[in-house]
LONU-796315 format. One record per atom (N, C-alpha, C, O, CB): residue number from 1; x, y, z; chain; atom name. Coordinates in nm, 3 decimals. Glycine has a CB too. Example, Ala and Ser with C-alpha at 12.3 -4.5 7.8 and 13.67 -1.06 7.14 Angstrom:
2
R/1/1.319/-0.569/0.780/A/N .
R/1/1.230/-0.450/0.780/A/CA .
R/1/1.320/-0.330/0.780/A/C .
R/1/1.424/-0.332/0.846/A/O .
R/1/1.131/-0.447/0.905/A/CB .
R/2/1.285/-0.225/0.708/A/N .
R/2/1.367/-0.106/0.714/A/CA .
R/2/1.290/0.003/0.787/A/C .
R/2/1.341/0.114/0.804/A/O .
R/2/1.408/-0.060/0.572/A/CB .
// end
This chain:
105
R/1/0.083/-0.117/0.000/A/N .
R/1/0.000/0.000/0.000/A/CA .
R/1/0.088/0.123/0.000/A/C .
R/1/0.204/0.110/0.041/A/O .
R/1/-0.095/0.000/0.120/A/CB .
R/2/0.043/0.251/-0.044/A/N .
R/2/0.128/0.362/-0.074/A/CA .
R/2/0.122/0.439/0.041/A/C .
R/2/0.018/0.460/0.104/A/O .
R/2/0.091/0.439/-0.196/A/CB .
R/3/0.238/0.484/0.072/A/N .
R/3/0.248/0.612/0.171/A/CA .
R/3/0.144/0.649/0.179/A/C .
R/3/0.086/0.584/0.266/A/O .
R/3/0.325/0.725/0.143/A/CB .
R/4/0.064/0.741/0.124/A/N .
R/4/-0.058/0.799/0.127/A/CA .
R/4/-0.177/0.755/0.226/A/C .
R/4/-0.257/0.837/0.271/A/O .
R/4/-0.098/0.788/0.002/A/CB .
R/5/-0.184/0.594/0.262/A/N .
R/5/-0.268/0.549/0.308/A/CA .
R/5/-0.238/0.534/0.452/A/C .
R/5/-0.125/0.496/0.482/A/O .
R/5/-0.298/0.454/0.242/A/CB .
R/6/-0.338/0.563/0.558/A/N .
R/6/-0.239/0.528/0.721/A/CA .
R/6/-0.272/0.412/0.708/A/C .
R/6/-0.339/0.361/0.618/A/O .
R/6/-0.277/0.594/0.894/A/CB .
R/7/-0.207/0.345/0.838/A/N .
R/7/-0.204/0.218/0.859/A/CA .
R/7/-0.308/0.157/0.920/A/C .
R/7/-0.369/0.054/0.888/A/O .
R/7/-0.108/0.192/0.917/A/CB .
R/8/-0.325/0.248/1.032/A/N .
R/8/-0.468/0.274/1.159/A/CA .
R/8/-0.564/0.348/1.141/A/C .
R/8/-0.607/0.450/1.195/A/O .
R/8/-0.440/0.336/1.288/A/CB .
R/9/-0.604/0.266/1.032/A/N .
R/9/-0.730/0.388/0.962/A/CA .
R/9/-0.855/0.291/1.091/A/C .
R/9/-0.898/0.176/1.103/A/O .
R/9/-0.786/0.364/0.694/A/CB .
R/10/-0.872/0.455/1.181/A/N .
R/10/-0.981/0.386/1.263/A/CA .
R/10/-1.143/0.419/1.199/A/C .
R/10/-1.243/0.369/1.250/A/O .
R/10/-0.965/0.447/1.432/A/CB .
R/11/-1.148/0.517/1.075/A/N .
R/11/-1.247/0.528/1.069/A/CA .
R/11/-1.284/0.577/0.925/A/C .
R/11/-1.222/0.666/0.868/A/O .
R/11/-1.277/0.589/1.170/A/CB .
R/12/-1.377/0.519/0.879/A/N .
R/12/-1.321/0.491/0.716/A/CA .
R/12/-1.444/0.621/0.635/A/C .
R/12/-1.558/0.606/0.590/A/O .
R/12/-1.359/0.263/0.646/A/CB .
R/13/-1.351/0.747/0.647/A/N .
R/13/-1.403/0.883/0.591/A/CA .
R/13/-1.436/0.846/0.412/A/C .
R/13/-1.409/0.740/0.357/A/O .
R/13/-1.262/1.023/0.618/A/CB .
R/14/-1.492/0.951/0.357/A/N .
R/14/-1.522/0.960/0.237/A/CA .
R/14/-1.386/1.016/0.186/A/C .
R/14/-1.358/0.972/0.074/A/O .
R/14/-1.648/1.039/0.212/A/CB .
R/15/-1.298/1.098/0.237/A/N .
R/15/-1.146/1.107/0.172/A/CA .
R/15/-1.080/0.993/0.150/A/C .
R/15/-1.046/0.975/0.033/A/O .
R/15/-1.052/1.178/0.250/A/CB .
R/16/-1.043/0.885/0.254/A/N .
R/16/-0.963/0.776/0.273/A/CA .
R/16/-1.036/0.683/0.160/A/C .
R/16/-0.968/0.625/0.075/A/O .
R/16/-0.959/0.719/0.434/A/CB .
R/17/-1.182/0.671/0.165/A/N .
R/17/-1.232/0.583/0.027/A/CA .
R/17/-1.181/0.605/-0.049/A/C .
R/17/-1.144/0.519/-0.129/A/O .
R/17/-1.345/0.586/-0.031/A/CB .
R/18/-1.155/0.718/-0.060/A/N .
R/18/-1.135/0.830/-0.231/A/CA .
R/18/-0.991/0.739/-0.228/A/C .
R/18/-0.966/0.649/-0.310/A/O .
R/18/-1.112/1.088/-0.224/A/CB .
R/19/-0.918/0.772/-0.138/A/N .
R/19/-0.752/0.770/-0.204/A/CA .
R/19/-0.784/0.617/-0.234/A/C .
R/19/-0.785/0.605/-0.357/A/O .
R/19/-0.582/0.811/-0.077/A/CB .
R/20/-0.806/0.515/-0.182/A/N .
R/20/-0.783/0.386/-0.143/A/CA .
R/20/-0.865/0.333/-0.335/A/C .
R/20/-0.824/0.252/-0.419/A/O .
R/20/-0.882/0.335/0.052/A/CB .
R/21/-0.979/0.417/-0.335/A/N .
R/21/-1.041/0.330/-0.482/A/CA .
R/21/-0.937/0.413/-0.582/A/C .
R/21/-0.898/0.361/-0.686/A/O .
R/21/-1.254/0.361/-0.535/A/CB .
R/22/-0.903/0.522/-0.548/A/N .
R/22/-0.804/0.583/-0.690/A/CA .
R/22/-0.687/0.490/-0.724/A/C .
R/22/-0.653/0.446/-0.834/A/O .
R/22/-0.722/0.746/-0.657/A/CB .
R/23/-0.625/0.466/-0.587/A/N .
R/23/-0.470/0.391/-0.563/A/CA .
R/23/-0.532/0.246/-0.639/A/C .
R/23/-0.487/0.226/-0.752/A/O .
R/23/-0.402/0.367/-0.350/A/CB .
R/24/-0.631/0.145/-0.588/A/N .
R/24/-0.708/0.072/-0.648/A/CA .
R/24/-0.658/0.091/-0.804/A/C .
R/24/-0.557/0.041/-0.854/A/O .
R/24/-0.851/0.109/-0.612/A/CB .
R/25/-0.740/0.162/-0.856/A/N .
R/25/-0.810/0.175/-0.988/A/CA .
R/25/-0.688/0.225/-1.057/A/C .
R/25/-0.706/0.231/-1.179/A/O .
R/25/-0.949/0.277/-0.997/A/CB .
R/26/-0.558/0.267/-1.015/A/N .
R/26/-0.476/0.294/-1.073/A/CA .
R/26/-0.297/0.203/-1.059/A/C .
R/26/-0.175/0.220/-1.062/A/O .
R/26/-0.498/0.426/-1.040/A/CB .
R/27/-0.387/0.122/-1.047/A/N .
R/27/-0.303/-0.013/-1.018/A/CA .
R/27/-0.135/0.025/-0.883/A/C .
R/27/-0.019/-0.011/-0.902/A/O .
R/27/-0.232/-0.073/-1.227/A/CB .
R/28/-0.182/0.092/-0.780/A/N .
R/28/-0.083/0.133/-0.729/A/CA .
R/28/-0.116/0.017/-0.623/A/C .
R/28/-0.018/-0.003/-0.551/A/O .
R/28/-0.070/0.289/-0.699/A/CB .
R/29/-0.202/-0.047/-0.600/A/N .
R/29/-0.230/-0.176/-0.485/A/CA .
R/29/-0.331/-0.264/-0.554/A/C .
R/29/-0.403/-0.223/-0.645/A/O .
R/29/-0.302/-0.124/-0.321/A/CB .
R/30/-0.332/-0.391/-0.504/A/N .
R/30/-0.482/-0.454/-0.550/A/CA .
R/30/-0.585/-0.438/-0.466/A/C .
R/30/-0.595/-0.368/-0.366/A/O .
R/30/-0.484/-0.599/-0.569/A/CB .
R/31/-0.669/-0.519/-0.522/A/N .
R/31/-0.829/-0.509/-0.419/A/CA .
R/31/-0.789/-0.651/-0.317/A/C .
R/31/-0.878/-0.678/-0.236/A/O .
R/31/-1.032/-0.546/-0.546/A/CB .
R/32/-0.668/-0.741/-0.313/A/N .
R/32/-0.629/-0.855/-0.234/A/CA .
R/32/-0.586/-0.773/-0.120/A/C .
R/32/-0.639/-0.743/-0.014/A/O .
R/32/-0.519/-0.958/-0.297/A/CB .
R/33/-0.467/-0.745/-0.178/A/N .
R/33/-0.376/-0.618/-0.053/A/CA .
R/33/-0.429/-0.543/0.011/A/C .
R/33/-0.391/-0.533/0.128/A/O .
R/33/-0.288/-0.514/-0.097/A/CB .
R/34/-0.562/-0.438/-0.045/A/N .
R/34/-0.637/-0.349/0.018/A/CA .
R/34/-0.665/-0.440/0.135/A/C .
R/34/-0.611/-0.441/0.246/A/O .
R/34/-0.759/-0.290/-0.063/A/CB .
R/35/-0.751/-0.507/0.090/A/N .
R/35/-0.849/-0.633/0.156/A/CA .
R/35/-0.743/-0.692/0.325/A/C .
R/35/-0.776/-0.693/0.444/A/O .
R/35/-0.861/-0.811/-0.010/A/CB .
R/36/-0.610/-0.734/0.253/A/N .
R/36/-0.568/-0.783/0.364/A/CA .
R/36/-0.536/-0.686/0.463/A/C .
R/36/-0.528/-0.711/0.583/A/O .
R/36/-0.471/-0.860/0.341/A/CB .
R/37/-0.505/-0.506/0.377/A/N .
R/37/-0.403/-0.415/0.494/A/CA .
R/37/-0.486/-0.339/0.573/A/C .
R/37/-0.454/-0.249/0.651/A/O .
R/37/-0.290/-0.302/0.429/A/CB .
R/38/-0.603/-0.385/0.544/A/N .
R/38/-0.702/-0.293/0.626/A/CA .
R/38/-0.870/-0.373/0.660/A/C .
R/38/-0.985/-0.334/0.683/A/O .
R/38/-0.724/-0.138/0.518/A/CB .
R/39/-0.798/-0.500/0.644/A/N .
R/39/-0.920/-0.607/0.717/A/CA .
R/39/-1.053/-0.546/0.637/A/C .
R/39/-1.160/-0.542/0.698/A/O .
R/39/-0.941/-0.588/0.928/A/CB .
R/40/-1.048/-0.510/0.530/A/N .
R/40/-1.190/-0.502/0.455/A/CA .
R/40/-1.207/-0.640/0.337/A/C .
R/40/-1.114/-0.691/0.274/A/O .
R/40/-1.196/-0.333/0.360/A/CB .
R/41/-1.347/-0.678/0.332/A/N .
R/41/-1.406/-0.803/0.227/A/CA .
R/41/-1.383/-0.700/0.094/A/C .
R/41/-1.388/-0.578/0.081/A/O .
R/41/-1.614/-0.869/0.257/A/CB .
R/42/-1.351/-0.823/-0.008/A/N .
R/42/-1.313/-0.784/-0.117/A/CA .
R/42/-1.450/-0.691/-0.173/A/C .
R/42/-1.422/-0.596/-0.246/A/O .
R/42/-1.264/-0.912/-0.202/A/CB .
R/43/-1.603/-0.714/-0.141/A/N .
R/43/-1.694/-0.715/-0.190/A/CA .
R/43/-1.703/-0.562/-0.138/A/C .
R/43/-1.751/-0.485/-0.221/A/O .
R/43/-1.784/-0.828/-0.164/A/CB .
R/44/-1.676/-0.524/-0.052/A/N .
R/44/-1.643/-0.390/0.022/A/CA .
R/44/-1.564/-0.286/-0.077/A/C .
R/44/-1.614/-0.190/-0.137/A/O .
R/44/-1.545/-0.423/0.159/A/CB .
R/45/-1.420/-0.331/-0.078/A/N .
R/45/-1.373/-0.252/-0.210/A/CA .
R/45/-1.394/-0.286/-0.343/A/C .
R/45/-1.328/-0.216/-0.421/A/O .
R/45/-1.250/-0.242/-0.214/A/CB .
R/46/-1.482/-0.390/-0.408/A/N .
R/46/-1.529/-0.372/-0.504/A/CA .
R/46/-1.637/-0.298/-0.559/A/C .
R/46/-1.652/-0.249/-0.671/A/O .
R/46/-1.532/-0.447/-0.520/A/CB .
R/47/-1.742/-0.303/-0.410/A/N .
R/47/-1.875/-0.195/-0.406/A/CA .
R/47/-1.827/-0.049/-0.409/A/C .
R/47/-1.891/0.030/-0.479/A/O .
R/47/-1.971/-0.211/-0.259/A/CB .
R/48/-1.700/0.001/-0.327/A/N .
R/48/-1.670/0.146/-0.344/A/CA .
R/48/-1.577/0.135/-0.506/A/C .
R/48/-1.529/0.240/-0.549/A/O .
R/48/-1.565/0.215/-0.185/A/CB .
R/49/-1.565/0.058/-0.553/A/N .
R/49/-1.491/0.124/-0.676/A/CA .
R/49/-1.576/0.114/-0.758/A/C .
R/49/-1.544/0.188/-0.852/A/O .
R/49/-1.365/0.071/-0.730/A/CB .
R/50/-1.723/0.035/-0.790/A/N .
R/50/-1.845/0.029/-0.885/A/CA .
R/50/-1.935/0.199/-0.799/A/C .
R/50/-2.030/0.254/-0.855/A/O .
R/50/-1.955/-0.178/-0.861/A/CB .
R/51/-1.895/0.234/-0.708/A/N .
R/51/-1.990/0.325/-0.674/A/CA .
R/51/-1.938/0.475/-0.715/A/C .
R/51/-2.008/0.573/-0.741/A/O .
R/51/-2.021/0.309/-0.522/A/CB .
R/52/-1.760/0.462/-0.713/A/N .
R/52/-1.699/0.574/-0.767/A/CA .
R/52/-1.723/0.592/-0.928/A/C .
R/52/-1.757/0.694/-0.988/A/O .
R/52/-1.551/0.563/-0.733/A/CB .
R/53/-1.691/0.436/-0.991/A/N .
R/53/-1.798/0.440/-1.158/A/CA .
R/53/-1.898/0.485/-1.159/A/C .
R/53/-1.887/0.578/-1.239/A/O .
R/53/-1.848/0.321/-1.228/A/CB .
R/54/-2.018/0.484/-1.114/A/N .
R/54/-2.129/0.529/-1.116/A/CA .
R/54/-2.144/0.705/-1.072/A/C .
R/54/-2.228/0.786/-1.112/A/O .
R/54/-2.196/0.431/-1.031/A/CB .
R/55/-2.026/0.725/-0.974/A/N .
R/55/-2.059/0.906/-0.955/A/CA .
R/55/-1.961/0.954/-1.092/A/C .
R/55/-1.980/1.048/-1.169/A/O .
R/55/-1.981/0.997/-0.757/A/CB .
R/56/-1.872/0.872/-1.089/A/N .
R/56/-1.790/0.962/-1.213/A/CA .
R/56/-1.860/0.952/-1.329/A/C .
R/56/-1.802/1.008/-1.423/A/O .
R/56/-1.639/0.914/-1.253/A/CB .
R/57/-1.978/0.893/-1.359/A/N .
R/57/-2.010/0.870/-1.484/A/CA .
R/57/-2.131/0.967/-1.481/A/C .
R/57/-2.162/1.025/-1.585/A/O .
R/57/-2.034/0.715/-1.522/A/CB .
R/58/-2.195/0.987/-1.372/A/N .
R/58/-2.296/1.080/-1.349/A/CA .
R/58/-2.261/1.208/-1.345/A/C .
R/58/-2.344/1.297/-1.361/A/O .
R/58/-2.357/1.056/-1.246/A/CB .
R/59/-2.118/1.231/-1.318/A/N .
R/59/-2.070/1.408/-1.294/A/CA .
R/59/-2.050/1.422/-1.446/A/C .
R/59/-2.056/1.538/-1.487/A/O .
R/59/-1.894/1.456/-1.181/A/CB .
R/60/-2.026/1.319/-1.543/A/N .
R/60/-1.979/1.374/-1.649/A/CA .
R/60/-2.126/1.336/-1.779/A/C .
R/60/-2.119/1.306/-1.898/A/O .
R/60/-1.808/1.300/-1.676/A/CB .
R/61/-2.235/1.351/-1.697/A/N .
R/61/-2.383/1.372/-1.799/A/CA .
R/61/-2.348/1.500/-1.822/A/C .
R/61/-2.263/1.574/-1.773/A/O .
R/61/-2.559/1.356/-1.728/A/CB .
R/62/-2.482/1.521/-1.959/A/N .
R/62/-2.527/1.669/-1.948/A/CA .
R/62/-2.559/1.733/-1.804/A/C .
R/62/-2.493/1.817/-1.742/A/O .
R/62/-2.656/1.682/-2.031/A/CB .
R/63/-2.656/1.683/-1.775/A/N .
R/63/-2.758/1.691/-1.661/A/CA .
R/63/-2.791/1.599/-1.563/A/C .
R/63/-2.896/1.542/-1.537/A/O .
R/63/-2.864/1.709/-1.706/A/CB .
R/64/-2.610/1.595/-1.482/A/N .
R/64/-2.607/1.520/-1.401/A/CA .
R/64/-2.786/1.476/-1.294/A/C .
R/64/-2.886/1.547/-1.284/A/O .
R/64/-2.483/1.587/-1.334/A/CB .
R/65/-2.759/1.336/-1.233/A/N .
R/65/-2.865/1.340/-1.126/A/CA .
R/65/-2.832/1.366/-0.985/A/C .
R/65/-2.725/1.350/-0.925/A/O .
R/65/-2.932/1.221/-1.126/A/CB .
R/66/-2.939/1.407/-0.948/A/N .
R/66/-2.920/1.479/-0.810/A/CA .
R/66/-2.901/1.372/-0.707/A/C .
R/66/-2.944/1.262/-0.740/A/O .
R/66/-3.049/1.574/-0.768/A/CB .
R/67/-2.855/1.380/-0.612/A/N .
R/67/-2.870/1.232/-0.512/A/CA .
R/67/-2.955/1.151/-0.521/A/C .
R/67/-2.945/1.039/-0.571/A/O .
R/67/-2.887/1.242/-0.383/A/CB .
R/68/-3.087/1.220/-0.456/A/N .
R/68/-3.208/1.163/-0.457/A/CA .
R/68/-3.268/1.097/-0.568/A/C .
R/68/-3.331/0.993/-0.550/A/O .
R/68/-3.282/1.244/-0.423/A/CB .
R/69/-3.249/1.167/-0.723/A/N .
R/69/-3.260/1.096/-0.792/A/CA .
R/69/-3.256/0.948/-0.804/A/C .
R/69/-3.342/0.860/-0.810/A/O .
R/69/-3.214/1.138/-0.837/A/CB .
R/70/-3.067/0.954/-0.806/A/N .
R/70/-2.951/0.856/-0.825/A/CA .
R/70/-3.049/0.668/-0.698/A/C .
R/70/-3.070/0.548/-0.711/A/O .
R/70/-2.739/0.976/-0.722/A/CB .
R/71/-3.065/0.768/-0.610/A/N .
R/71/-3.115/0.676/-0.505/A/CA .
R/71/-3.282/0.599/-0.554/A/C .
R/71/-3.329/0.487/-0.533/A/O .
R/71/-3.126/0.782/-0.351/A/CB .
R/72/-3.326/0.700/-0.615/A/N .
R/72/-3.448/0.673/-0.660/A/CA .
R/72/-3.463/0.564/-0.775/A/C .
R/72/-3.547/0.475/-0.772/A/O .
R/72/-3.499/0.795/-0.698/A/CB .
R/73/-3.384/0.580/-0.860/A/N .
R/73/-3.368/0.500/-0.964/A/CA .
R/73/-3.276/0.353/-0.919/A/C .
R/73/-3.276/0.244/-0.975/A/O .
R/73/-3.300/0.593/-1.077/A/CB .
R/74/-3.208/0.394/-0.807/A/N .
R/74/-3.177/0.224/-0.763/A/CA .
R/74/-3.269/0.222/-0.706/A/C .
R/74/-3.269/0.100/-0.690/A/O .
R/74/-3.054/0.163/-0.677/A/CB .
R/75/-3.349/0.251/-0.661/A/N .
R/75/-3.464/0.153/-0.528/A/CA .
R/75/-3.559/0.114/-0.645/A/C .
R/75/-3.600/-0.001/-0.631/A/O .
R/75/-3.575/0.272/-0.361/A/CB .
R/76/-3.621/0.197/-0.795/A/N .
R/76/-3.681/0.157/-0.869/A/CA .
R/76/-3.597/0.004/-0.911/A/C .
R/76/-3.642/-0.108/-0.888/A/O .
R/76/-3.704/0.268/-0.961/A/CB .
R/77/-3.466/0.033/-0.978/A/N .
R/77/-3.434/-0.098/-1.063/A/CA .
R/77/-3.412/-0.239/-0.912/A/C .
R/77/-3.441/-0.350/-0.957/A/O .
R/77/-3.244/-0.059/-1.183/A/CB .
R/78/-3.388/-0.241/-0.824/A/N .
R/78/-3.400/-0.301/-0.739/A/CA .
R/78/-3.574/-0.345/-0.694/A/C .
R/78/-3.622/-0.458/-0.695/A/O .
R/78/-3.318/-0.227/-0.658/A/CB .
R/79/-3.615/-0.267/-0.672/A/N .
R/79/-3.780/-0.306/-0.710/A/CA .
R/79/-3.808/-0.397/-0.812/A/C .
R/79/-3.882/-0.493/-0.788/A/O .
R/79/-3.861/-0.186/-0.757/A/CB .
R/80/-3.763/-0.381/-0.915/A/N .
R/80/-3.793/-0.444/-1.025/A/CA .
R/80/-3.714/-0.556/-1.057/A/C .
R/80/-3.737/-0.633/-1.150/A/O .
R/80/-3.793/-0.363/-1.117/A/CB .
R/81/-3.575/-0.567/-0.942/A/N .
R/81/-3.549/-0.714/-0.967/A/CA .
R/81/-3.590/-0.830/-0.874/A/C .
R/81/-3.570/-0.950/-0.896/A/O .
R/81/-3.415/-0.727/-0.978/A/CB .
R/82/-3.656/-0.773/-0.760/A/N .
R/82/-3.733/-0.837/-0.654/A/CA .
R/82/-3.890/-0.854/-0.761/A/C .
R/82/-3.948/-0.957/-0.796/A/O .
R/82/-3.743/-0.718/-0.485/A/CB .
R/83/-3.906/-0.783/-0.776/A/N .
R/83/-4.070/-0.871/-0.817/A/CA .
R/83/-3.999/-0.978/-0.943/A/C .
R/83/-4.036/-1.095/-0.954/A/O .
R/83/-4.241/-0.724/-0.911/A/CB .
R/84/-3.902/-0.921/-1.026/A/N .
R/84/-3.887/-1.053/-1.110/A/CA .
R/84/-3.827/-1.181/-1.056/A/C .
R/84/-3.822/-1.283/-1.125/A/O .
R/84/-3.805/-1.024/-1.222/A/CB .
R/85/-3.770/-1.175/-0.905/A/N .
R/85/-3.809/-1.299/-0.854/A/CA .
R/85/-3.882/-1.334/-0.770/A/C .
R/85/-3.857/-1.442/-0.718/A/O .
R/85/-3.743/-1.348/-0.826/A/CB .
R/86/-3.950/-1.290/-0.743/A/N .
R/86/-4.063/-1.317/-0.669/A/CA .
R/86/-4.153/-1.401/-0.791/A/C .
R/86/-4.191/-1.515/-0.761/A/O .
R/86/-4.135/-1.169/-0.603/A/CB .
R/87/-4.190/-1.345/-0.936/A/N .
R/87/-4.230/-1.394/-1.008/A/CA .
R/87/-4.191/-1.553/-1.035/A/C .
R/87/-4.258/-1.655/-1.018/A/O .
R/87/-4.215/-1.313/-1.083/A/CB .
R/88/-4.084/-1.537/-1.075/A/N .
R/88/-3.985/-1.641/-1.077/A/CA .
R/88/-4.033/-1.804/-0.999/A/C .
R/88/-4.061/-1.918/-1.038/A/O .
R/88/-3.853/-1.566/-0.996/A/CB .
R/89/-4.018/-1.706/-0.823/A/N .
R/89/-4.021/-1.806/-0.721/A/CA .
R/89/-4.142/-1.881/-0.712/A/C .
R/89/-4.150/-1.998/-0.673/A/O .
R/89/-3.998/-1.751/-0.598/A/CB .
R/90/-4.264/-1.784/-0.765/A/N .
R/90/-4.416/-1.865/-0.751/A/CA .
R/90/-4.458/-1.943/-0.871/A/C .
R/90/-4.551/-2.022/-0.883/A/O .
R/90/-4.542/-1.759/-0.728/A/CB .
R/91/-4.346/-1.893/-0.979/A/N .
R/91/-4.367/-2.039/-1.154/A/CA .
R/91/-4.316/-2.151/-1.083/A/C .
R/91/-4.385/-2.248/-1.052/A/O .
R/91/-4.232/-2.017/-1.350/A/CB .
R/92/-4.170/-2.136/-1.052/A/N .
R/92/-4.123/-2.237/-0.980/A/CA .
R/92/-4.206/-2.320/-0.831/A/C .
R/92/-4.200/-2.443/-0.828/A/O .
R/92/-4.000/-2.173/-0.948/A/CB .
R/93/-4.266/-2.258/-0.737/A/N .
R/93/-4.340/-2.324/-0.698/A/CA .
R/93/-4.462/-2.447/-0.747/A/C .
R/93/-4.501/-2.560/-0.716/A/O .
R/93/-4.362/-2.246/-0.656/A/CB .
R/94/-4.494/-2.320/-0.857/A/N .
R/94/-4.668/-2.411/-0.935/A/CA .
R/94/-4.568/-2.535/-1.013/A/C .
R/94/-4.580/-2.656/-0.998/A/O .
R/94/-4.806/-2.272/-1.114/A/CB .
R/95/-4.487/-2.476/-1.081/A/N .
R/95/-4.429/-2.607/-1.116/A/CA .
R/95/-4.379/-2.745/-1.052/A/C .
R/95/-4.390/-2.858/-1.099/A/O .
R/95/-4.346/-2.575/-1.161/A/CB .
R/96/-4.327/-2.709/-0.944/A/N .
R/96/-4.336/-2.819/-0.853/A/CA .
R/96/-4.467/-2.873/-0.813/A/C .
R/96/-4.493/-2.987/-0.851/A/O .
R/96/-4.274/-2.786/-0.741/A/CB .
R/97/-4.533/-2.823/-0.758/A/N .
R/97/-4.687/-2.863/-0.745/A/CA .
R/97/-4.728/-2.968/-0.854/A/C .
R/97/-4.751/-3.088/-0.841/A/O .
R/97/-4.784/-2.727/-0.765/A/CB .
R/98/-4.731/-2.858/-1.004/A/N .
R/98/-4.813/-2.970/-1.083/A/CA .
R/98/-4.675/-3.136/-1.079/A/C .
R/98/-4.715/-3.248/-1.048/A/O .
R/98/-4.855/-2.881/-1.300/A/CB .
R/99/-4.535/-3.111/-1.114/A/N .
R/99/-4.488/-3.195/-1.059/A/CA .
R/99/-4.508/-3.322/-0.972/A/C .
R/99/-4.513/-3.441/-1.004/A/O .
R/99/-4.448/-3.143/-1.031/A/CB .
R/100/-4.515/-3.264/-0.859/A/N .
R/100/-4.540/-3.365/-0.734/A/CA .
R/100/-4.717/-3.417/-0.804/A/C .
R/100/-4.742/-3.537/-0.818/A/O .
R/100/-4.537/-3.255/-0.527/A/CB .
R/101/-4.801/-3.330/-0.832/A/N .
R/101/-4.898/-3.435/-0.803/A/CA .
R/101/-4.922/-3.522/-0.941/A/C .
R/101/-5.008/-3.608/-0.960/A/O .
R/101/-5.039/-3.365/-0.746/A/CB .
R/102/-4.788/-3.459/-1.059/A/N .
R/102/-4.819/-3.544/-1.158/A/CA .
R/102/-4.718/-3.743/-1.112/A/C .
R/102/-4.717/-3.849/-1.173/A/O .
R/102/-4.754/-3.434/-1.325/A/CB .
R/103/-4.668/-3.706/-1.007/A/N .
R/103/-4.572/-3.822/-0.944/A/CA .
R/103/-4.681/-3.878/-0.808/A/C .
R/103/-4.648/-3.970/-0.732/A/O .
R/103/-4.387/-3.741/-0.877/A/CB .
R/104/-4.793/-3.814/-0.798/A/N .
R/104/-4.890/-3.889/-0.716/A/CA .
R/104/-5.032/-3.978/-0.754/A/C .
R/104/-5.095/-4.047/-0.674/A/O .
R/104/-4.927/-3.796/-0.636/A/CB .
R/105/-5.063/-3.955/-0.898/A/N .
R/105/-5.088/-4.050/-1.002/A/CA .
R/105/-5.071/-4.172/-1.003/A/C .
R/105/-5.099/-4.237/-1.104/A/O .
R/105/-5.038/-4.027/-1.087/A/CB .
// end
């Protein structure tokens, strides 16, 4: 890990993200090393470096979205991947059903 980063990071600010996904993303450490030098799950620094994609890609719209937006439109597409399994889960149920009682025949 680079100078830049402390060692005893007791408390994990929106600056220290910043340096840690840049250093990341600019091949100055991996997401293993991060992972081991500061006891974070890989899924941790992979979520802050997909979340820094997503603001950098939004600062550079026409007409960027506003937070709330940004938040709005994940709770929509997240909405919408819960009912498609939920959908999912109740075909798969009936299908078992007709299943089992076509095996109780």
């Amino acid at each position: 890990m680079s100078k830049t980063m402390d060692d005893s990071i007791i408390r994990w600010t929106a600056k220290r993200k910043t340096r840690l996904v840049i250093e990341t993303t600019q091949g100055k450490t991996t997401v293993s090393e991060a992972s081991r030098s500061f006891d974070l799950t890989l899924s941790e620094i992979e979520g802050g470096v997909e979340d820094a994609k997503r603001g950098i890609e939004n600062s550079l719209r026409a007409k960027p979205l506003d937070i709330r937006e940004q938040y709005e439109k994940q709770l929509r597409d997240l909405q919408d991947a819960y009912g498609e399994a939920v959908l999912e889960l109740r075909a798969r149920r009936k299908l078992q059903a007709l299943l089992d009682a076509q095996d109780g025949k």
